[in-house]
N, C-alpha and C positions, 0 to 999 in steps of 0.2 A: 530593510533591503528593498530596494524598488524592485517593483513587477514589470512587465509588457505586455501589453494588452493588444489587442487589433482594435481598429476605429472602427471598422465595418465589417458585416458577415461578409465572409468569401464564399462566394457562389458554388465553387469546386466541394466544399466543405457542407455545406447546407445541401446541396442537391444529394450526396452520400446521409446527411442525416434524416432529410424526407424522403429516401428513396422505400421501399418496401423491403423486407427481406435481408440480409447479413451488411455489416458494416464494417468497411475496408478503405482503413487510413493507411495502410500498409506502406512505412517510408515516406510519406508524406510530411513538409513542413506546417508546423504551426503552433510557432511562439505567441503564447499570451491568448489563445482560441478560448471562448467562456461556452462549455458545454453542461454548464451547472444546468442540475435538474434533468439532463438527458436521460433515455433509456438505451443505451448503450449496452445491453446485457451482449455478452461474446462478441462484441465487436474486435478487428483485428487493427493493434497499433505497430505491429513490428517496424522495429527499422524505422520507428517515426519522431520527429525531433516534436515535444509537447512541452518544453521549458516554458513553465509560468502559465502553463492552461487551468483553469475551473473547471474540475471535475465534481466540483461539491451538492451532494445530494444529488449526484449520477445513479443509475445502475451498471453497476461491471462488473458485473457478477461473470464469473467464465472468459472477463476477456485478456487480452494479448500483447501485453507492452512487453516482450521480447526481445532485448538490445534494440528497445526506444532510450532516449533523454528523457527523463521526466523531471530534470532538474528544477525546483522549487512549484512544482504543480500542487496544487491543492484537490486533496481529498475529500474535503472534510465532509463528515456525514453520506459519503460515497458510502457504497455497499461493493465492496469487493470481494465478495465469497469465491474462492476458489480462482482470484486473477491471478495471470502468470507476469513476474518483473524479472523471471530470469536473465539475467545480465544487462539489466537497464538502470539507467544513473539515477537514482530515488534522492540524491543527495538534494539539502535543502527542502527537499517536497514534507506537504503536511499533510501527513496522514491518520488524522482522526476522524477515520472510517466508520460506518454504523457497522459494520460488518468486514474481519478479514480474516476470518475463517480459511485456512488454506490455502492463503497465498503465497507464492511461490518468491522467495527473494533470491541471489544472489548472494552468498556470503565471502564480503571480501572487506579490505581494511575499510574502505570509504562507502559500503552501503550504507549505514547509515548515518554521516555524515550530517551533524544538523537537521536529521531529521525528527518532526515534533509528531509527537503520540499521544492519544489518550491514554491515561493512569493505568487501567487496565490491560490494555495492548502492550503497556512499556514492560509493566509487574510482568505480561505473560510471558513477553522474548525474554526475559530476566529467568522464567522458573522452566524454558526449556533444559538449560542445565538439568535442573531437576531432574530431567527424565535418564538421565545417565546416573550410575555409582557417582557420591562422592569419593575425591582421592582420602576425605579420613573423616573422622566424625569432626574434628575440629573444623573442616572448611564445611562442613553441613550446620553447626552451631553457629559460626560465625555469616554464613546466609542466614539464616535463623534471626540473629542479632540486626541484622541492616533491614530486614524489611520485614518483622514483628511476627511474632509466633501466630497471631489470631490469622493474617494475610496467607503466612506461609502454609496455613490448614486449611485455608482457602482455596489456595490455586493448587496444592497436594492433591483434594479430591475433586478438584476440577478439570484436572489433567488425568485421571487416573481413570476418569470415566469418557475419555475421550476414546474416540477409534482412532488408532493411528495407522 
């Protein structure tokens, strides 16, 4: 699938990212924007359309895509501890994050739509189930059976030692 990219830095854009102090793209367009490598930590995307941006090996740590578009934005190696996507279009985005520790998604049919994960991230949304009752021991064995006893002892006390 083709990206969009911009040919040149937008001034609007770059003067918010040299500026000193908090970062507010708030509502702001900008398809295809390459912020790879930024420190972006709690920066605010609300309301911001980011379809096909480079966020790869960002800091966003704390920050704010809150009904943004993120549609096919790339993550990768992003550090998103504790970002919020509440009700933002993640569909298509690649999110093989070094970090996503508590971030906040949206759960509806099309969150994750197409959306690519590192192995560990995908096994973890998979073993949140986990943390509920199963409905019987058969649908507990038969997890068990699709992603292998050694895994499932794995992310068991990986979650168990987690703060929720």
């Amino acid at each position: 699938m083709a990206t969009t990219t911009l040919s040149s830095p937008n001034p609007e854009i770059e003067a918010i990212l040299n500026s000193s102090g908090s970062k507010s793209f708030k509502g702001m367009k900008m398809q295809g924007y390459d912020f790879s490598g930024r420190d972006l930590k709690g920066a605010d995307f609300r309301g911001a359309s980011v379809p096909w941006c480079n966020f790869s090996k960002c800091n966003l740590r704390y920050a704010n895509f809150e009904h943004a578009n993120c549609f096919g934005a790339n993550y990768d190696e992003a550090d998103l501890h504790r970002a919020n996507f509440k009700n933002a279009d993640i569909s298509m985005a690649i999110m093989t994050a070094s970090d996503m520790f508590g971030v906040t998604i949206t759960l509806e049919c099309s969150s994750f739509k197409g959306v690519t994960l590192k192995d560990g991230w995908w096994y973890g949304f998979l073993f949140y189930a986990l943390l509920m009752k199963p409905p019987s021991k058969e649908a507990e064995d038969k997890l068990i059976a699709m992603i292998g006893l050694n895994r499932y002892t794995i992310l068991r006390e990986q979650y168990a030692r987690r703060r929720l």
